[in-house]
C-alpha positions as CSV (number, residue, x, y, z in Angstrom):
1,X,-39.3,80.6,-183.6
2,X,-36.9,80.1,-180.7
3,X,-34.8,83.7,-179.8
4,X,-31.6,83.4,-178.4
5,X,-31.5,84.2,-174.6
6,X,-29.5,87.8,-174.2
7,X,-25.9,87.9,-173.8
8,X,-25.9,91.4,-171.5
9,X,-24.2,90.9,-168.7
10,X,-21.2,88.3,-169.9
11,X,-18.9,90.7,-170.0
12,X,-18.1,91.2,-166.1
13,X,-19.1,87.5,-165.7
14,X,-16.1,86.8,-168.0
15,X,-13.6,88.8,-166.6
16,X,-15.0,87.6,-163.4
17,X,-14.2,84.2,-164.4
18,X,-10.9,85.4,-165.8
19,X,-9.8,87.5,-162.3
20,X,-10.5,84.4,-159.7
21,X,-9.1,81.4,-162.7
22,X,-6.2,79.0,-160.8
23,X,-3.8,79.9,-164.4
24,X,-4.3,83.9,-163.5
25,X,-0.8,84.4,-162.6
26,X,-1.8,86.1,-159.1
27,X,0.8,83.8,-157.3
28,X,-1.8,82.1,-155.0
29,X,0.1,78.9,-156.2
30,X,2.5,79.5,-154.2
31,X,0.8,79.7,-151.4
32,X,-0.8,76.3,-149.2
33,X,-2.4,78.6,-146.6
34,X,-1.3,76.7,-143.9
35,X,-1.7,73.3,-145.2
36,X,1.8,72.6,-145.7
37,X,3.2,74.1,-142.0
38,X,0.4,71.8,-140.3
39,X,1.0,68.6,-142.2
40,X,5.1,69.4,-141.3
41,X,4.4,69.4,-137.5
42,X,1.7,66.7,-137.9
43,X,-0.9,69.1,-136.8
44,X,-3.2,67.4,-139.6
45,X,-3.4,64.7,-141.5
46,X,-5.2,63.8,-145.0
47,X,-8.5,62.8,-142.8
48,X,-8.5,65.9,-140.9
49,X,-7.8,67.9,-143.9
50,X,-11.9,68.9,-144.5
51,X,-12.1,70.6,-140.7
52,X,-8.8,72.4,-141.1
53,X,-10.0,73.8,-145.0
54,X,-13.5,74.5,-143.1
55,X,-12.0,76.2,-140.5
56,X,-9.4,78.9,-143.1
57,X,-12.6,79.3,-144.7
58,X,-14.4,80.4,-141.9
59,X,-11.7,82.5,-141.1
60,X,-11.3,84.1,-144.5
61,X,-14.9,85.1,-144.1
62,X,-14.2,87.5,-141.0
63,X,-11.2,88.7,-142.4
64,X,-10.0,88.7,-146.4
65,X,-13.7,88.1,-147.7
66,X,-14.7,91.0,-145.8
67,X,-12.1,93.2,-146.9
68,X,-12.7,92.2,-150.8
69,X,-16.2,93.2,-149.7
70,X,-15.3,96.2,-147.9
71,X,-13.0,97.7,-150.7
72,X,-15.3,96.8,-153.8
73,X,-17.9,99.0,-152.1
74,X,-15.6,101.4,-151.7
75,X,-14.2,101.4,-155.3
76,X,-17.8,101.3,-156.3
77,X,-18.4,104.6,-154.4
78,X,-15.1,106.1,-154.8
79,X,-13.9,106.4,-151.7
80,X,-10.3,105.9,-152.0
81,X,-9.5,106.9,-148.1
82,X,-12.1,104.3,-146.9
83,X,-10.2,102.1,-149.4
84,X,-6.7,102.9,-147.9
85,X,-8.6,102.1,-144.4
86,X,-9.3,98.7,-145.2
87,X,-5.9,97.7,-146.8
88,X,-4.0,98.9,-143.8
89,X,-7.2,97.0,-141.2
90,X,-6.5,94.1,-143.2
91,X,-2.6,94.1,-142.9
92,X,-2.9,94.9,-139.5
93,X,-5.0,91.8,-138.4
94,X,-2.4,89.2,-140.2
95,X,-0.4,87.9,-137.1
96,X,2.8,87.1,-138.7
97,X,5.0,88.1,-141.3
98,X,4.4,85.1,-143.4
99,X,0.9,85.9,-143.8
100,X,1.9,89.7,-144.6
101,X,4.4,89.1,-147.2
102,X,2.5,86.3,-149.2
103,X,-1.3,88.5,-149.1
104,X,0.7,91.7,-150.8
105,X,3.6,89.8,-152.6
106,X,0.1,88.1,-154.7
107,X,-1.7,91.2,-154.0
108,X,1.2,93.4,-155.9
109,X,1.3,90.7,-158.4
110,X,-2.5,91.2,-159.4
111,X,-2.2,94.9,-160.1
112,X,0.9,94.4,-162.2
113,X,-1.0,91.7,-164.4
114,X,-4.7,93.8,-164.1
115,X,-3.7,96.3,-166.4
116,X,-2.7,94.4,-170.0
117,X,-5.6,92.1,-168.3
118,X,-8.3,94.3,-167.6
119,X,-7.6,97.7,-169.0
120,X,-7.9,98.2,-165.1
121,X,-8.5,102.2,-164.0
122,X,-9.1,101.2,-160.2
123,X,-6.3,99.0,-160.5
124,X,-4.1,101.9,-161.6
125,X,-5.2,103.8,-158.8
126,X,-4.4,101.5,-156.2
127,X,-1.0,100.4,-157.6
128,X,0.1,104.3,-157.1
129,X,-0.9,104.1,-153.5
130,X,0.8,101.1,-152.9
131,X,4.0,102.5,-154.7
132,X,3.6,105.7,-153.2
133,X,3.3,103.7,-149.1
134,X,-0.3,104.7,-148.9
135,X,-1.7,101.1,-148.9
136,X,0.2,97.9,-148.6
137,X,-2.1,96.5,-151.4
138,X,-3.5,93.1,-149.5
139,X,-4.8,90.5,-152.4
140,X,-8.3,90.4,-151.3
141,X,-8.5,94.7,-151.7
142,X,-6.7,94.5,-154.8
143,X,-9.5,91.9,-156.4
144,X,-12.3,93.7,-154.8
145,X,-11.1,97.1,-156.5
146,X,-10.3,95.6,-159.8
147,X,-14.0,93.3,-159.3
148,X,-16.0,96.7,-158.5
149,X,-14.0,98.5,-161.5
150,X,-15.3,95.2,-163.8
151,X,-18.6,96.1,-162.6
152,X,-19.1,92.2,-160.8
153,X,-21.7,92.5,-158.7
154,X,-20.2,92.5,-154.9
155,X,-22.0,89.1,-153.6
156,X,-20.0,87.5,-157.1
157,X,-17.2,88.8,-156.4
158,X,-16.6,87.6,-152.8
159,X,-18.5,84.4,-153.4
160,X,-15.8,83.6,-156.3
161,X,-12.8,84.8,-154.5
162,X,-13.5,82.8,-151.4
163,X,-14.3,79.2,-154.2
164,X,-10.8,80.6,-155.5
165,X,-8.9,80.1,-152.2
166,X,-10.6,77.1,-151.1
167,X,-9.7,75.5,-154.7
168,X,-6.2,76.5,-153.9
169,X,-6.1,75.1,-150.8
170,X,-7.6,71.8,-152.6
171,X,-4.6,72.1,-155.3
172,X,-2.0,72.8,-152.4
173,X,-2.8,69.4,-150.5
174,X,-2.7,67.4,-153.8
175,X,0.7,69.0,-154.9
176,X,2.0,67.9,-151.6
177,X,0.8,64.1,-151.7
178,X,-1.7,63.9,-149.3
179,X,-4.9,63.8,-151.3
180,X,-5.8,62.8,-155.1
181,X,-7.6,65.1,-157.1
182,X,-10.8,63.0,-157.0
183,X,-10.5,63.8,-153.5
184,X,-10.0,67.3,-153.8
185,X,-13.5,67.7,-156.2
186,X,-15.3,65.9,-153.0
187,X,-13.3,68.5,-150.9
188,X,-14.7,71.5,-152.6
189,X,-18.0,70.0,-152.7
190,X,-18.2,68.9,-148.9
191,X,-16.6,73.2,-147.9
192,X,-19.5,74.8,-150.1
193,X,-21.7,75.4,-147.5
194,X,-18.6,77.0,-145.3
195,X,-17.9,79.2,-148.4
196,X,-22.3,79.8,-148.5
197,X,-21.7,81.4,-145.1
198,X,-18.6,83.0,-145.2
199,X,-19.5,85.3,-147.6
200,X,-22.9,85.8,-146.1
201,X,-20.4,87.1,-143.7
202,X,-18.3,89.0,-145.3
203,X,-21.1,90.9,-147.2
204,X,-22.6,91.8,-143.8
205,X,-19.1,93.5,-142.7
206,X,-20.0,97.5,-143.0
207,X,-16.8,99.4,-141.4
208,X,-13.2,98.4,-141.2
209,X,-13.0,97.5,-137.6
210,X,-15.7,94.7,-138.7
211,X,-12.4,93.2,-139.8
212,X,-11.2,90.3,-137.7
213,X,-9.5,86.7,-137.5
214,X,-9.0,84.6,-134.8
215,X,-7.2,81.0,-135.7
216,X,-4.2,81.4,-133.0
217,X,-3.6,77.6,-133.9
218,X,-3.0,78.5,-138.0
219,X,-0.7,81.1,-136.6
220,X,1.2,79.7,-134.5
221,X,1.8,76.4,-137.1
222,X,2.7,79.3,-139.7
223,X,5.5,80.9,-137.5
224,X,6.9,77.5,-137.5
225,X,6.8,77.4,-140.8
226,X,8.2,80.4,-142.1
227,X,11.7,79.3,-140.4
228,X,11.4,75.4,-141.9
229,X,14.5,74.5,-143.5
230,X,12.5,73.3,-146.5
231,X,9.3,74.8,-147.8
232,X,7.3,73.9,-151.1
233,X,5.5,76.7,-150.3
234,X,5.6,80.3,-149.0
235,X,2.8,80.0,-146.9
């Protein structure tokens, strides 16, 4: 007789699957990461599109992967201060205000939805810090706390956070007309092995000041943006 293989586990894969889903309403849809700012000033165009993706990816990796990983291990051991650390590292290494505003604007937006969501306790915790000025409550801490509270194994939960943003990005350059969403699928297939090593990265990042991001070129191209006249996007 053939058993049924075990269901233990589902559970965190689910709410997994539920934390990093493009219809969670974190916000990130309102963000291009870049895309939109570069196409404006003709920085990029629909052929170049794979290297720029490739290159926020990589990027991501140094910087908001490695603070997901950095605060889930931290939830997981319950070390709020080392926590806190992190959140302000991470808001410290954003460049512009742009960047700033849009990583705790979807941050903020995650622990208000986390709780009738998740039943989250870490969640809880972090929101008070963040109301209270402790922690400026950066997206990628926000999901790594509410992933380690889920109990989502740490390697999951950066691997599926950094799919998440590169899907975004995906969904950003077909909202603005410059790629089909048959091109987008061949997108996320052709950046899996960026996402593969940026969260071999990020899971090797052990202290806060492992924290770092160097694309002057995405910065530059977003302070340009964040004073264009028309924006689909706030990033």
């Amino acid at each position: 007789m053939d058993h049924p293989e075990s269901t233990e586990g589902l559970g965190p894969l689910l709410a997994q699957l539920q934390l990093t889903d493009s219809g969670f309403p974190s916000g990130l849809y309102t963000l291009s990461h870049g895309l939109e700012g570069h196409f404006q000033v003709r920085a990029v165009h629909a052929d170049d599109l794979l290297g720029l993706v490739r290159d926020l990816v990589r990027a991501a990796g140094t910087a908001d992967a490695s603070a997901l990983a950095l605060a889930h291990r931290a939830v997981s051991a319950g070390d709020w201060d080392e926590l806190v650390e992190v959140d302000r590292r991470l808001y410290a290494i954003k460049l512009n205000e742009e960047q700033r505003r849009a990583s705790t604007r979807t941050g903020r937006q995650v622990l208000d939805t986390a709780g009738p969501a998740f039943d989250s306790a870490p969640a809880v915790r972090l929101a008070r810090l963040v109301a209270d000025g402790a922690a400026p409550g950066n997206h990628a801490v926000v999901v790594g706390a509410v992933h380690a509270g889920l109990g989502v194994p740490v390697r999951n939960a950066v691997a599926s956070d950094l799919y998440a943003f590169a899907a975004s990005c995906a969904a950003a350059a077909v909202r603005l007309g410059r790629i089909d969403f048959r091109r987008a699928q061949a997108l996320l297939r052709e950046v899996r092995p960026e996402l593969v090593a940026a969260t071999d990265v990020a899971l090797a990042a052990r202290d806060p000041q492992d924290l770092h991001a160097s694309v002057p070129a995405a910065d530059a191209v977003a302070a340009v943006h964040e004073r264009a006249e028309a924006r689909l996007f706030i990033t």
